[in-house]
C-alpha positions, 0 to 999 in steps of 0.5 A, a space after each residue: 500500500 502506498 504512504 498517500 493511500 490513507 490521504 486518497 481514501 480520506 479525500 475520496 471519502 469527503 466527496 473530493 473530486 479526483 482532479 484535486 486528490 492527483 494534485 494533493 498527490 503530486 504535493 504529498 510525493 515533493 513532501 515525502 522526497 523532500 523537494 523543495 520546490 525552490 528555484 535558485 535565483 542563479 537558474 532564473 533567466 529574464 523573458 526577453 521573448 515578450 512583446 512591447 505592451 504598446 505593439 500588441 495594443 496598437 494592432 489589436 482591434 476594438 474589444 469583441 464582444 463574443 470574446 468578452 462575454 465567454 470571460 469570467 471574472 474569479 475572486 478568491 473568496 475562500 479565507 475567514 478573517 480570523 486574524 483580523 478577528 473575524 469570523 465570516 469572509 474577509 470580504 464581507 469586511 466594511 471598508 467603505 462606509 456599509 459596503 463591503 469587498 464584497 459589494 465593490 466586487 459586485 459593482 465592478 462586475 456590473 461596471 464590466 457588463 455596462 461598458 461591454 454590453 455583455 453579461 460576464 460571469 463573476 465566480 467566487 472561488 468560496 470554501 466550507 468556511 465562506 460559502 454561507 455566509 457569501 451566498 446569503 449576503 449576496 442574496 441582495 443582489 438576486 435581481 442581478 443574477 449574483 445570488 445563485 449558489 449554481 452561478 456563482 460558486 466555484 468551491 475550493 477542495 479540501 486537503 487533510 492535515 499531513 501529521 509531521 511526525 510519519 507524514 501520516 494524516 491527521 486524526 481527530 475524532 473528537 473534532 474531525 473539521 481539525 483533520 482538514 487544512 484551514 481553507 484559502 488555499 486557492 486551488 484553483 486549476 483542480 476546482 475548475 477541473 473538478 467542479 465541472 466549471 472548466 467545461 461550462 
């Protein structure tokens, strides 16, 4: 039986789509190998291969609508605020008289629908923490489309706690939420895979 065989079944178990159990993998195999995964700054070279920003913009035609409204706009959404002494997202936090991240979120999408003509998406990459919480805020935004769960929830996955001592995963019957990494980690290339928003 290989070592990452408990973590496979544990996150098969919790319903973890098997796009982010094989990334998990990939990063439990670099740990047990202990490969860093650092790149010494000697062996990074510059891109000198990149075109000058006012090249592409002066021969690219006007905007395509088309092009626009099959773009999405994703926002990590997935971390609490507990060090800031919160207990909900950090972007329900106020930052501007009663709005909050989340309400200037919202507005910039609307804002990018108004300018294009067009109706692109706003995904928020929310996790068990955040989802709640989001969703029912966002509830005031229904009449805009921003309030469905199907629409605008792309939820991050879970990934056990890897004990130090064995490289084993965690255990805590008493408590099994503790047995799971904090969410904000923001896998997002597996949670579109996953998810079945990749393919949408």
């Amino acid at each position: 039986m290989s070592t990452f065989t408990p973590f496979e079944e544990k996150m098969e178990s919790a319903g973890v789509p098997a796009a982010a159990v094989k990334a998990f993998s990939r990063c439990y195999e670099a740990l047990v190998s202990n490969h860093s995964g650092m790149i010494p700054e000697m062996d990074i070279q510059p891109a000198d291969q990149v075109e000058d920003w006012q090249d592409i913009t002066a021969s690219t035609p006007a905007a395509d609508k088309d092009l626009i409204s099959q773009c999405v706009c994703i926002k990590l959404n997935g971390d609490l605020g507990t060090s800031m002494g919160l207990q909900k997202a950090k972007s329900l936090l106020k930052v501007k008289g009663e709005d909050t991240f989340l309400d200037l979120i919202v507005r910039q999408v609307k804002h990018l629908r108004s300018i294009s003509g067009t109706p692109v998406r706003l995904l928020l990459m929310n996790s068990f923490s955040t989802s709640a919480d989001t969703l029912a805020y966002l509830e005031k935004y229904a009449s805009d489309g921003f309030a469905d769960p199907a629409q605008v929830e792309l939820m991050q996955n879970r990934v056990p706690k890897i004990l130090a001592d064995g490289l084993a995963p965690a255990s805590c019957p008493e408590q099994p939420e503790l047995e799971w990494c904090p969410p904000g980690h923001g896998d997002l290339y597996p949670a579109l895979l996953g998810s079945g928003w990749l393919d949408r």
